[in-house]
Structure formats: C-alpha cells, structure tokens
C-alpha positions, 0 to 999 in steps of 0.5 A: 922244527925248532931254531929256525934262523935265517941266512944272513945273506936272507936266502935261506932257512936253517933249522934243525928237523926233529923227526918225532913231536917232543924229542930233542934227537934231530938233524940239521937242514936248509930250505931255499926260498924257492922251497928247495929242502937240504938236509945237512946232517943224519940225526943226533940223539940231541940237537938245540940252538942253531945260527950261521956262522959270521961269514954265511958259509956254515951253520953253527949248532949245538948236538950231541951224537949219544945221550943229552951232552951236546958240543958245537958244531959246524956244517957247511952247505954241501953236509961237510961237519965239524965239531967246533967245540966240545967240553964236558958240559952241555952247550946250548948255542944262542947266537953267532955275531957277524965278528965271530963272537959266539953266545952259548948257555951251558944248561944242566939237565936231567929227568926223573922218576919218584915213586912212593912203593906199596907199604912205605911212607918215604918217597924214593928215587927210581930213575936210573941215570939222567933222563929217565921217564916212566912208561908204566906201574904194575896193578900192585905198585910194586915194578915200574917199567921206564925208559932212560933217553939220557947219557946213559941210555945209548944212541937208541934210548935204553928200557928198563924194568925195575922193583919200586923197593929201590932195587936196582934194574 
C-alpha cells in the first residue's frame, strides 16, 4: 500500500493497493472504519500520490494506464474515473486543499543498465528505453537478458535479450 490518506470527513482510508512488493502498477481503494474494503480502480501500470478532492466526493491520484507517465485523475466512491489532467510529463500528486488548489511534482524518471563487454575497457550503455532492469548475464559476459517496465515496455512490461557489444535487442 502506499499514499494512504484519510477522508476529510475522517470516515475513511484512501490508497492505492499494489499487488507485487516494489512495483508502482496499482489500483485505487477505500477502506471504511468498520473494515469494509472498495476497490475503486482496475490497476494502472503505474500509480503514486493519491488525496480527496476538496469537497470529499472524489479521490484524486496520479496513474498511468502504460508505461511510468503518470496523469491525474479522479474516481468518486461508486469507480466512476475521470482523467482530470494529462500532459506530456510525468505528475506526481502531493496534496488537494480544501479551496481546491492542487500540489503536483513533475518527476523524471528512468532506469538503466551499464555494463562493461568482455575485452573492452569503456563501460556501455545497454538499457533499451526508459526503465530497463537487468535480469541475468551469460557465463561469457557477452548477452544479457533484462526487462523494460518503462513507456516502452507495454501494458505488461517487455523482455528482451541483448549482445553487450552494444547491438541492439
């Protein structure tokens, strides 16, 4: 769980639920103080920063559907989603005031593999797009196997399996 926030009304706890330990994908959900659980959302790829909206009817969060580019939206209590903002940057929501004024990081992110190949003495870059993570290196040094989690890795992540001579997937 992560950006757990109380209701301003004090009824309830708003977060976003993610599934596997260390992965932003998430879903959006309410839990009552009776221990009622809602889930408000189906997952996004990505999802970080979540706060109700200044009149308690809505919780605002920041998600994106593919990829790490996250936009803000709104869900209101019965899964009813709106995207209230989307640009071509990633936001991070920080926090709703009750007038309506809204706080928002724009974050940059990206993830990436160096790798040095047998025989060379300059280390190369060997990620792909923008979230790539190593999975495994041959016995040899020379082919690695990693995933891409990013924008370019799709709704359900990408494998790819490359020569460490900087050739490409």
């Amino acid at each position: 769980m992560s950006s757990l926030r109380f209701s301003r009304d004090g009824r309830r706890i708003g977060f976003i639920d993610h599934p596997a330990r260390g992965d932003s994908r998430g879903r959006v959900a309410v839990v009552d103080l009776a221990g009622k659980l809602t889930v408000l959302t189906e997952p996004f790829s990505t999802a970080d920063g979540l706060a109700w909206s200044p009149d308690g009817s809505e919780i605002w969060f920041t998600a994106g559907k593919e990829g790490n580019l996250q936009s803000l939206y709104a869900v209101d209590l019965t899964g009813r989603e709106r995207m209230v903002a989307g640009m071509p940057a990633n936001l991070s929501l920080c926090d709703v005031a009750g007038d309506g004024r809204i706080l928002v990081a724009r974050d940059s992110w990206r993830r990436g593999i160096l790798g040095l190949a047998p025989g060379e003495t300059v280390e190369r870059d060997l990620s792909w797009f923008d979230w790539s993570s190593p999975s495994y290196l041959s016995e040899d040094g020379s082919v690695l196997l990693f995933n891409e989690q990013g924008q370019g890795g799709g709704p359900a992540y990408s494998v790819y399996l490359r020569k460490t001579d900087g050739s490409p997937p």
